[in-house]
Short mmCIF file of the C-alpha atoms (twelve columns), coordinates in Angstrom:
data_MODEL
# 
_entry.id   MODEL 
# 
loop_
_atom_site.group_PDB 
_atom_site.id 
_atom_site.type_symbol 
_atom_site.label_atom_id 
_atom_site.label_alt_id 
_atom_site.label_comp_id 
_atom_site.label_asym_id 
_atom_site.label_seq_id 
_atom_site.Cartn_x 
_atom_site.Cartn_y 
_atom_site.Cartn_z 
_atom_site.pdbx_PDB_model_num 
ATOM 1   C CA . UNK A 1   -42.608 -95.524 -31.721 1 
ATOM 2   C CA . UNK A 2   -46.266 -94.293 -30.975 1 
ATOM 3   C CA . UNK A 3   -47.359 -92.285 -27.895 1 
ATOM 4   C CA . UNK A 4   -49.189 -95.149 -26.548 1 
ATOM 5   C CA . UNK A 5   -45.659 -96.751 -26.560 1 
ATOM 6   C CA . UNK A 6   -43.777 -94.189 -24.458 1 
ATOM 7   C CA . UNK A 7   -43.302 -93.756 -20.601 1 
ATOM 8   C CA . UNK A 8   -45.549 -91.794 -19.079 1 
ATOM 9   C CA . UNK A 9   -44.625 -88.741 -17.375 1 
ATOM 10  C CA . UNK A 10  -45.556 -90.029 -13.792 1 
ATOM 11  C CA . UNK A 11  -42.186 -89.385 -12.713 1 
ATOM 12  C CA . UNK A 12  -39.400 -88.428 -14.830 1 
ATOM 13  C CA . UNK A 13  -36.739 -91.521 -15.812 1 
ATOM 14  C CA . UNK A 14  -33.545 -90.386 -14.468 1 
ATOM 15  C CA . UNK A 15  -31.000 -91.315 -17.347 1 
ATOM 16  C CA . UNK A 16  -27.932 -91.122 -15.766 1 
ATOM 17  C CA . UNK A 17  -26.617 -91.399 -11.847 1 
ATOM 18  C CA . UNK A 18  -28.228 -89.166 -9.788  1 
ATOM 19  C CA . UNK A 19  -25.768 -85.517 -9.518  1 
ATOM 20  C CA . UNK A 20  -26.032 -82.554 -8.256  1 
ATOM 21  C CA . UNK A 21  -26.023 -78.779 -10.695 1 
ATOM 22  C CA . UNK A 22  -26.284 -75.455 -9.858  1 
ATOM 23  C CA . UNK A 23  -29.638 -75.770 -11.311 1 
ATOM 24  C CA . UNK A 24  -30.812 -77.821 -8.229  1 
ATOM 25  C CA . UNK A 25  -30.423 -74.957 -5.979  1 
ATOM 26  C CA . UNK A 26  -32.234 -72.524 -8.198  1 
ATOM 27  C CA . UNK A 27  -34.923 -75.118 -9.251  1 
ATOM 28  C CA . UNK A 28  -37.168 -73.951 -6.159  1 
ATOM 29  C CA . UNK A 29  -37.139 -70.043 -6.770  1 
ATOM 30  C CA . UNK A 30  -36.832 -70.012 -10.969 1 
ATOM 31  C CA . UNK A 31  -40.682 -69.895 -11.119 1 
ATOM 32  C CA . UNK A 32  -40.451 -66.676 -8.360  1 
ATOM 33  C CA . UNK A 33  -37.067 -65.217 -10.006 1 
ATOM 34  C CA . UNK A 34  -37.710 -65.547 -13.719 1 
ATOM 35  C CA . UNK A 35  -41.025 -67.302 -15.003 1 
ATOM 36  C CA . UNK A 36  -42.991 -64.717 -13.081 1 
ATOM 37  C CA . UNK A 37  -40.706 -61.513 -12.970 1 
ATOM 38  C CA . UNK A 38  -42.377 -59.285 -15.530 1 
ATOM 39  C CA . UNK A 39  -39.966 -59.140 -17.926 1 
ATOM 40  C CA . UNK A 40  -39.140 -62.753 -17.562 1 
ATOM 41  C CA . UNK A 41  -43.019 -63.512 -19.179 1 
ATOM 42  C CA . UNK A 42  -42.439 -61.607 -22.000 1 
ATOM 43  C CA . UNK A 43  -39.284 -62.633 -23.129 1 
ATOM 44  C CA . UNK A 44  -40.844 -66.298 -22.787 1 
ATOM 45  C CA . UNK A 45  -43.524 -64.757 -24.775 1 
ATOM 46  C CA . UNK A 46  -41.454 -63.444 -27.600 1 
ATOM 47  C CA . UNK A 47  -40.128 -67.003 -27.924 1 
ATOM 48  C CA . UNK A 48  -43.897 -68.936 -27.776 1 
ATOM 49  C CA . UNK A 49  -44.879 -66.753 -30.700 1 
ATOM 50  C CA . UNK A 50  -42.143 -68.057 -32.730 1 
ATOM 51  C CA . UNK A 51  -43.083 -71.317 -31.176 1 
ATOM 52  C CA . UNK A 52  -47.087 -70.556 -32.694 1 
ATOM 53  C CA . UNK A 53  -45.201 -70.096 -35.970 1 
ATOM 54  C CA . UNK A 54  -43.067 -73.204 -36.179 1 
ATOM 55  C CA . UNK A 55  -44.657 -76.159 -34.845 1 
ATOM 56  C CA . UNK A 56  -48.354 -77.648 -35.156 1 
ATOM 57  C CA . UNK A 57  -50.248 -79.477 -33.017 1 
ATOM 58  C CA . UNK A 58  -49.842 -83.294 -33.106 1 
ATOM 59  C CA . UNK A 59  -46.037 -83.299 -33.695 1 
ATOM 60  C CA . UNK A 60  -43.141 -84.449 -31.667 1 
ATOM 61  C CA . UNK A 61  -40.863 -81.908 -29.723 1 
ATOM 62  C CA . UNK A 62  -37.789 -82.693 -28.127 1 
ATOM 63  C CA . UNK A 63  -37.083 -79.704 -25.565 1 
ATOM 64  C CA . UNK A 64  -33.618 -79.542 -24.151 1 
ATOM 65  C CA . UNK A 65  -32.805 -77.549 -20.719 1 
ATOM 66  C CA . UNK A 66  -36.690 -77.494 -19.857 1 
ATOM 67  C CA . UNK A 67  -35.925 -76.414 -16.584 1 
ATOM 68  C CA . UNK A 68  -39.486 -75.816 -14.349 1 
ATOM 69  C CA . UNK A 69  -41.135 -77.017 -17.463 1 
ATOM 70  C CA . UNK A 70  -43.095 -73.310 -19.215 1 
ATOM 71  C CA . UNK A 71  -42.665 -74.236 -22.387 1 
ATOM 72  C CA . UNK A 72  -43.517 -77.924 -22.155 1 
ATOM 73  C CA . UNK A 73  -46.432 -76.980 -20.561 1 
ATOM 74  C CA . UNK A 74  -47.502 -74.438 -23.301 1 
ATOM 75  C CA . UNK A 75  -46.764 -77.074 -26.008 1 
ATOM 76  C CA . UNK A 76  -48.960 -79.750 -24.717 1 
ATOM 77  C CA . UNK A 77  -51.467 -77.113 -24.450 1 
ATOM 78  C CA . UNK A 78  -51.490 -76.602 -27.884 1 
ATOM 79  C CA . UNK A 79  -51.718 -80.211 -28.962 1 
ATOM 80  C CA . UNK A 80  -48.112 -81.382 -29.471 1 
ATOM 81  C CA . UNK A 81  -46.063 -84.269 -27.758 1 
ATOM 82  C CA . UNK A 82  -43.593 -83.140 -25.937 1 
ATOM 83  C CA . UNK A 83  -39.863 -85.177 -24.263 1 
ATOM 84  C CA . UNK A 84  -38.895 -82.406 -22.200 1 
ATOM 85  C CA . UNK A 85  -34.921 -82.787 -20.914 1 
ATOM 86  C CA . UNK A 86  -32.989 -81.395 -18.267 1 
ATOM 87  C CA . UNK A 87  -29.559 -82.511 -16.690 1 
ATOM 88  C CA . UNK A 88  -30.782 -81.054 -13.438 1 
ATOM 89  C CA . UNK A 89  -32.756 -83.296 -10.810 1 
ATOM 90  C CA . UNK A 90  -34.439 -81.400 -9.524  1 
ATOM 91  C CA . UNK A 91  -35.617 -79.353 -12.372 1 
ATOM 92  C CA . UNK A 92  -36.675 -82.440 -14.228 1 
ATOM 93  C CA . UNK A 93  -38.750 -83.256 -10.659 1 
ATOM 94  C CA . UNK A 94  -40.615 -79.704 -10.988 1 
ATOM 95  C CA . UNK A 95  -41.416 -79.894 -14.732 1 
ATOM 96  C CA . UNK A 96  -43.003 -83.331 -13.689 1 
ATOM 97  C CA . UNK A 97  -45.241 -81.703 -10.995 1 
ATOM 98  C CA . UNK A 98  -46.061 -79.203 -13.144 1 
ATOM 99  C CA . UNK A 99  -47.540 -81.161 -15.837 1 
ATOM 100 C CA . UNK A 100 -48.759 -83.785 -13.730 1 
ATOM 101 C CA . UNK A 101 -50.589 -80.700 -12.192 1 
ATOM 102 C CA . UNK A 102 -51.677 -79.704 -15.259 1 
ATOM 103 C CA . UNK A 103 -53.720 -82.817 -16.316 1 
ATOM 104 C CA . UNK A 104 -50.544 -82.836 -18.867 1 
ATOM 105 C CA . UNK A 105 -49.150 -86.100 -18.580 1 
ATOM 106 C CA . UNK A 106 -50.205 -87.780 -21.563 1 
ATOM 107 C CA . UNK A 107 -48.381 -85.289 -23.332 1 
ATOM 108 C CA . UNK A 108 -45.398 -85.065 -21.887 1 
ATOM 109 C CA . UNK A 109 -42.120 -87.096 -20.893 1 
ATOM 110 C CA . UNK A 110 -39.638 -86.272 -18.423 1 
ATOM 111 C CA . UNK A 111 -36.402 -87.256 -18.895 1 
ATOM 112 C CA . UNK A 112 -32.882 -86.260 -16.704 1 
ATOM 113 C CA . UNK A 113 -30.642 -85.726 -19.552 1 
ATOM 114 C CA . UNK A 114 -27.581 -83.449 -19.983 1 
ATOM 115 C CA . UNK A 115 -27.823 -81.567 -23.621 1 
ATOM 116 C CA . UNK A 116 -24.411 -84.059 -24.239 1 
ATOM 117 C CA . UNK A 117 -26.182 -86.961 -23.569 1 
ATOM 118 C CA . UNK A 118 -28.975 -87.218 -25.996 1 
ATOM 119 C CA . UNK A 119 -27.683 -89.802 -27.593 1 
ATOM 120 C CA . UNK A 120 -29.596 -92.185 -24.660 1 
ATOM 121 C CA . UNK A 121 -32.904 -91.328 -26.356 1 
ATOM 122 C CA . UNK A 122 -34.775 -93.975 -28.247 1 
ATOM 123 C CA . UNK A 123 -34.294 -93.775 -32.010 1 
ATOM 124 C CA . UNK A 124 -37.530 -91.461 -32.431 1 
ATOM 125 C CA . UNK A 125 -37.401 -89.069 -35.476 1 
ATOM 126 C CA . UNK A 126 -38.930 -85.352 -33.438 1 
ATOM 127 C CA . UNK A 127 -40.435 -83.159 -35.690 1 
ATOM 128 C CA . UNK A 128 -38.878 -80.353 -33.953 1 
ATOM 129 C CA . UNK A 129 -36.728 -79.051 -31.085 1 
ATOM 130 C CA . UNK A 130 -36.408 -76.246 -28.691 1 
ATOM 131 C CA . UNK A 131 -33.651 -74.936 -26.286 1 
ATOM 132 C CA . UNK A 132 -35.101 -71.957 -24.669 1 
ATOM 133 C CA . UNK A 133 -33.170 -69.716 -22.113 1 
ATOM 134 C CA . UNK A 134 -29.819 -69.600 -22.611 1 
ATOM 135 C CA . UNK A 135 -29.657 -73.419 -21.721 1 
ATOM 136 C CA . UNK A 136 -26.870 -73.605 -24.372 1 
ATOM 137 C CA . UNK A 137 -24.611 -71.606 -22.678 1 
ATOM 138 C CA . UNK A 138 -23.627 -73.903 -20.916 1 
ATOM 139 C CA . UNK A 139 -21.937 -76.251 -23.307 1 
ATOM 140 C CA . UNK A 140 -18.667 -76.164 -24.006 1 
ATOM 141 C CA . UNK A 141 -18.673 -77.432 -27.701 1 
ATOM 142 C CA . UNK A 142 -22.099 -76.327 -29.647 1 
ATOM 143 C CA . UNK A 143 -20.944 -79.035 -32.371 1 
ATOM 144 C CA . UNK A 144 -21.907 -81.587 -30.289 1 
ATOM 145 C CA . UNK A 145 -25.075 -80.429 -29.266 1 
ATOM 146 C CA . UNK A 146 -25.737 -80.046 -32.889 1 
ATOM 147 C CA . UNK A 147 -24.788 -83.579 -34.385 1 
ATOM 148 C CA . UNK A 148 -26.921 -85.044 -31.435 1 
ATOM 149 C CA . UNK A 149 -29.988 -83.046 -32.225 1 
ATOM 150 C CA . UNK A 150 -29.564 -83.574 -36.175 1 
ATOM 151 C CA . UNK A 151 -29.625 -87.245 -35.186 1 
ATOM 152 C CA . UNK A 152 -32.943 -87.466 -33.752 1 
ATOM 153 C CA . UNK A 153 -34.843 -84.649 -36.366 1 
ATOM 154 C CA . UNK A 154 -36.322 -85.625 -39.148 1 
ATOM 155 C CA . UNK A 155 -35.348 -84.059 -42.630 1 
ATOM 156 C CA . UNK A 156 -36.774 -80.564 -42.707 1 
ATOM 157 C CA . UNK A 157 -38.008 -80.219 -38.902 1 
ATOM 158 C CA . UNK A 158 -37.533 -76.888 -37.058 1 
ATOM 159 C CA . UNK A 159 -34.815 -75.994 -33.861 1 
ATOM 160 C CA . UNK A 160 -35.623 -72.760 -32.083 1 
ATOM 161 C CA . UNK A 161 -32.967 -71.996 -29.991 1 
ATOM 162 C CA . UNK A 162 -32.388 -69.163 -27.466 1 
ATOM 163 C CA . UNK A 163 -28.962 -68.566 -26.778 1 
ATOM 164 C CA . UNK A 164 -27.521 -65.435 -24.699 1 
ATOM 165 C CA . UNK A 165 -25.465 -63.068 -26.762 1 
ATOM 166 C CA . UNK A 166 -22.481 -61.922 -25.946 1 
ATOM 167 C CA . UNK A 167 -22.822 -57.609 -26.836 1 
ATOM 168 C CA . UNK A 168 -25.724 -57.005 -24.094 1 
ATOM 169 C CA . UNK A 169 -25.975 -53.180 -24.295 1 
ATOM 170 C CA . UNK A 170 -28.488 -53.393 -20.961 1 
ATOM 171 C CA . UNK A 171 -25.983 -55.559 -19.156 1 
ATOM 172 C CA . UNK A 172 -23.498 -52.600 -19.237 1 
ATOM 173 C CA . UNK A 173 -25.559 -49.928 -18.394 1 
ATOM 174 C CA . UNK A 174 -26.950 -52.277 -15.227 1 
ATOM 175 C CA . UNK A 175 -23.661 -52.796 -14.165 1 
ATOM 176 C CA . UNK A 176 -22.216 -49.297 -14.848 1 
ATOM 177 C CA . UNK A 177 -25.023 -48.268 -12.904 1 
ATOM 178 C CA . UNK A 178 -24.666 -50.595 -9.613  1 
ATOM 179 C CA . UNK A 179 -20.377 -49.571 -9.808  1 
ATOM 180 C CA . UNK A 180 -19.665 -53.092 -10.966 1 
ATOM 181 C CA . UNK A 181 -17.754 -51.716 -13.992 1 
ATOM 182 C CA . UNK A 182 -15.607 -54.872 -13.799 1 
ATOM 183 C CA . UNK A 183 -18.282 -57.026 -14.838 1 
ATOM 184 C CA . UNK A 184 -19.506 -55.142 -17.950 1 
ATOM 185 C CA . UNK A 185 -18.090 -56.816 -20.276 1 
ATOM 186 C CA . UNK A 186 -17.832 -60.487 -18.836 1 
ATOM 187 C CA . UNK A 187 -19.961 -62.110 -21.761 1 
ATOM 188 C CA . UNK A 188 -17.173 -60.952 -23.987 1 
ATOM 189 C CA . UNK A 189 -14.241 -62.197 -22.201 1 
ATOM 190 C CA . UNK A 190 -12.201 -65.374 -24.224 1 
ATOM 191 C CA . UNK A 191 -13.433 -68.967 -22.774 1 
ATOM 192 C CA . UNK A 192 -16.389 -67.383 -20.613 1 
ATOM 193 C CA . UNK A 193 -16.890 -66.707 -17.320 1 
ATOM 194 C CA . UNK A 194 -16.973 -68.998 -14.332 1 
ATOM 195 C CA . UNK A 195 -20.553 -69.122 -12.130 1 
ATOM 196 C CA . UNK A 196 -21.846 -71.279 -9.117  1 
ATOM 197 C CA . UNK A 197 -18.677 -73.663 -10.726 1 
ATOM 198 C CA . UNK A 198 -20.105 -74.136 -14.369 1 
ATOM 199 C CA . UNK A 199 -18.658 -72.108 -17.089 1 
ATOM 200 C CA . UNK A 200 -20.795 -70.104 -19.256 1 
ATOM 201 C CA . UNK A 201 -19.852 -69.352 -23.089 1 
ATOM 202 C CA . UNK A 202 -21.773 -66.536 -25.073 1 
ATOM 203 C CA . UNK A 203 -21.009 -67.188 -28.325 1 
ATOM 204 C CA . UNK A 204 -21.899 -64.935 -31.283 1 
ATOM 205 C CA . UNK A 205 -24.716 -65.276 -33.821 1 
ATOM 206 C CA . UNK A 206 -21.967 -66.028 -36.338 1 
ATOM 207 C CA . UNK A 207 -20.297 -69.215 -33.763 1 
ATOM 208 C CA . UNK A 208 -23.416 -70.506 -33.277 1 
ATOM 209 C CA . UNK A 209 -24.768 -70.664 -36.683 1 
ATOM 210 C CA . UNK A 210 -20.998 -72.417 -38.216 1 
ATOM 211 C CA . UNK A 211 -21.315 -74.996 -35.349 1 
ATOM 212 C CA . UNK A 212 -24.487 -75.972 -36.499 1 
ATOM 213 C CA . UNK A 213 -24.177 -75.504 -40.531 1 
ATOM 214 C CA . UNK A 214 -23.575 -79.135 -40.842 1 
ATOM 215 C CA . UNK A 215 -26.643 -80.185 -40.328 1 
ATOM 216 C CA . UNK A 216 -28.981 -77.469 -40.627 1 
ATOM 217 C CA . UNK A 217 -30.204 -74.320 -42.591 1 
ATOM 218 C CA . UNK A 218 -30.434 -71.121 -40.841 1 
ATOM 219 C CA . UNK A 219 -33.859 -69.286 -41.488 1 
ATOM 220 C CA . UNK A 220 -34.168 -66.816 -39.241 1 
ATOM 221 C CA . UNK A 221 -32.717 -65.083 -36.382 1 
ATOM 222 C CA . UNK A 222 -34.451 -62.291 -34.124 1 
ATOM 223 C CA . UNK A 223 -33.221 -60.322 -30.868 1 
ATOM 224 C CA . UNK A 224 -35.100 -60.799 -27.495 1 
ATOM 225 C CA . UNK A 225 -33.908 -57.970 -24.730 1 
ATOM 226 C CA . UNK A 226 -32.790 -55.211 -26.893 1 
ATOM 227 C CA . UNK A 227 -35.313 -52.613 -25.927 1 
ATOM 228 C CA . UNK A 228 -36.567 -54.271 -23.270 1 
ATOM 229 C CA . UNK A 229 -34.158 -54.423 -19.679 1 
ATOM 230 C CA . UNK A 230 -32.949 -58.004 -18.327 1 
ATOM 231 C CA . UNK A 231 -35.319 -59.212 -15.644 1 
ATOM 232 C CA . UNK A 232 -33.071 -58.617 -13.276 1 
ATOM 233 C CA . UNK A 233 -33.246 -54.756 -13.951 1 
ATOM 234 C CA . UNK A 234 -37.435 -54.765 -14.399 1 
ATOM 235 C CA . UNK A 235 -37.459 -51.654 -11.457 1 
ATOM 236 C CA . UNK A 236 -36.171 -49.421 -14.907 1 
ATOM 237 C CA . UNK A 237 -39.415 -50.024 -16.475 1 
ATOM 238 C CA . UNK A 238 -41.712 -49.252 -13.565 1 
ATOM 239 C CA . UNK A 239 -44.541 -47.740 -14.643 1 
ATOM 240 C CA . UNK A 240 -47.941 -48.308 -16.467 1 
ATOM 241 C CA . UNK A 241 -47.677 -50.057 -19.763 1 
ATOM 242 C CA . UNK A 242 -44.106 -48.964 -20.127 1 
ATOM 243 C CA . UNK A 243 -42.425 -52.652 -20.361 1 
ATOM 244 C CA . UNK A 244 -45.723 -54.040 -22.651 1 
ATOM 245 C CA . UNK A 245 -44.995 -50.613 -25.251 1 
ATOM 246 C CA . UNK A 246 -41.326 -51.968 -25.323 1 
ATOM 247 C CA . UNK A 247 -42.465 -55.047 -25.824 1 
ATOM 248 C CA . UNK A 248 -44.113 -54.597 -29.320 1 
ATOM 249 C CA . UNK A 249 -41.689 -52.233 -30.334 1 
ATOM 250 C CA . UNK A 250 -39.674 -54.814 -30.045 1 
ATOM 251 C CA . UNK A 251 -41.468 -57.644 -31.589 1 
ATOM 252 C CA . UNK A 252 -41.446 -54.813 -34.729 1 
ATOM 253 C CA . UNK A 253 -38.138 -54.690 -34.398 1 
ATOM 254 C CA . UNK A 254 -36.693 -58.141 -33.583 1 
ATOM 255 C CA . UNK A 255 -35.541 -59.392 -36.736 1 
ATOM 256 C CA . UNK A 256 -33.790 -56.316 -38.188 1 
ATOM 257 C CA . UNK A 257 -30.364 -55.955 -38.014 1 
ATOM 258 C CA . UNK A 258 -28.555 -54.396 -35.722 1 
ATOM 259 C CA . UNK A 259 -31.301 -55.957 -32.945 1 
ATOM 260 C CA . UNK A 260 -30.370 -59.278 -32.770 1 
ATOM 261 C CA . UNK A 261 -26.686 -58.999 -32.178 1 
ATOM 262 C CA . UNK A 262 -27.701 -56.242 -29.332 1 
ATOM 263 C CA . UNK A 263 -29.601 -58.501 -27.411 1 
ATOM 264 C CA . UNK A 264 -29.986 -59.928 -24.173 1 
ATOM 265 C CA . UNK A 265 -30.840 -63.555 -26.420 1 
ATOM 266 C CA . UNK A 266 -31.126 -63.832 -29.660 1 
ATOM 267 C CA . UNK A 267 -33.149 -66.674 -31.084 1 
ATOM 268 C CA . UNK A 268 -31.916 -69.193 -34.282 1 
ATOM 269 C CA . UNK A 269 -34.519 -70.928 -35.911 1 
ATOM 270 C CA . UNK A 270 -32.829 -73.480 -37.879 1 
ATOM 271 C CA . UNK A 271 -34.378 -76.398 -40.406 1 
ATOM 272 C CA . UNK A 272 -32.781 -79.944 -40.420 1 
ATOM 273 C CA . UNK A 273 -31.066 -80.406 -43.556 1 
# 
């Protein structure tokens, strides 16, 4: 299918019947919370130069869990065609805004679609993928998630995906800190934790790469939030310069072991076999 063959992204085709996620209520305050918090830019950023690396302008991206729509609005800045995903409503509503605001919509596609339901896509061979933000945690069985996405790849196209570890150094020391010691350690508990009703996995670097072996080669991983603090925690850093020195000391860093299985995320950049 050619681009002059796809919807445009005037509003985004709802897939599925309409339903509600905890995503919905944060869709209005992500931007505020996250895409904007100063640590939240840079660990976006760490992920967009991997991004630069990867892909080339002129291909095909499928992006799962776009929520507000970032990164498909950096991709169709740099030239590639982007189907941006989310199972959330009113996520999918705010990444349309955003690129429609953007003088994007040529570029990109909206779709409401949960990361088990990509199957519903069009037979379209993407010449890459990306789940950024811990958007995988979410599902309960990555090997699903993985035979959908190795369906619609071509042969040899790149997935970048940013998953939330489960040994989060920072996590414990914010929590330690704020007398919450009961929650230090709630990434590491069997079968997840349970929050706003969903329930969130963090599985390993070694989990996530044997769910997706199947279908595709593993050729690099690298650690996002080791050095620097979670967003959440950005009043640590206060001070001039202090979170951007962290921040290439930590690009430096990033793909040496023991970073990535310290981090906050860690990202797998995996080839389609």
């Amino acid at each position: 299918m050619n681009s002059s063959q796809e919807p445009s992204a005037a509003s985004p085709r709802v897939s599925a019947p309409v339903r509600e996620t905890p995503f919905d209520e944060l869709a209005a305050s992500y931007d505020r919370d996250f895409s904007q918090n100063p640590v939240g830019r840079l660990m976006r950023q760490a992920v967009w130069r991997r991004l630069d690396a990867r892909f080339q302008p002129g291909q095909r991206i499928l992006e799962l869990n776009c929520g507000t729509g970032e990164d498909a609005v950096y991709l169709a800045r740099l030239g590639l065609r982007v189907t941006a995903t989310d199972k959330s409503r009113k996520m999918a509503e705010f990444t349309h805004r955003k690129v429609s605001r953007h003088g994007l919509a040529d570029k990109v596609q909206v779709r409401q679609l949960s990361l088990e339901e990509m199957e519903r896509l069009e037979a379209v061979a993407f010449d890459g993928a990306l789940s950024n933000m811990g958007g995988l945690n979410c599902v309960g069985d990555l090997g699903v998630v993985a035979r959908g996405l190795a369906s619609l790849l071509r042969p040899g196209a790149m997935a970048l995906l940013c998953i939330m570890g489960p040994v989060a150094p920072w996590e414990w020391a914010w929590f330690w800190h704020r007398g919450e010691r009961q929650r230090m350690f709630r990434r590491l508990e069997k079968g997840g934790t349970e929050w706003r009703g969903l329930r969130i996995r963090y599985p390993s670097i070694g989990r996530a790469r044997r769910a997706f072996a199947e279908f595709f080669r593993l050729r690099r991983v690298s650690g996002i939030g080791f050095l620097m603090p979670p967003p959440y925690a950005k009043k640590w850093m206060q001070g001039p310069g202090r979170l951007q020195r962290l921040f290439r000391w930590e690009r430096r860093l990033e793909a040496l072991p023991p970073f990535p299985w310290l981090s906050d995320h860690y990202l797998l950049e995996l080839q389609r076999r």
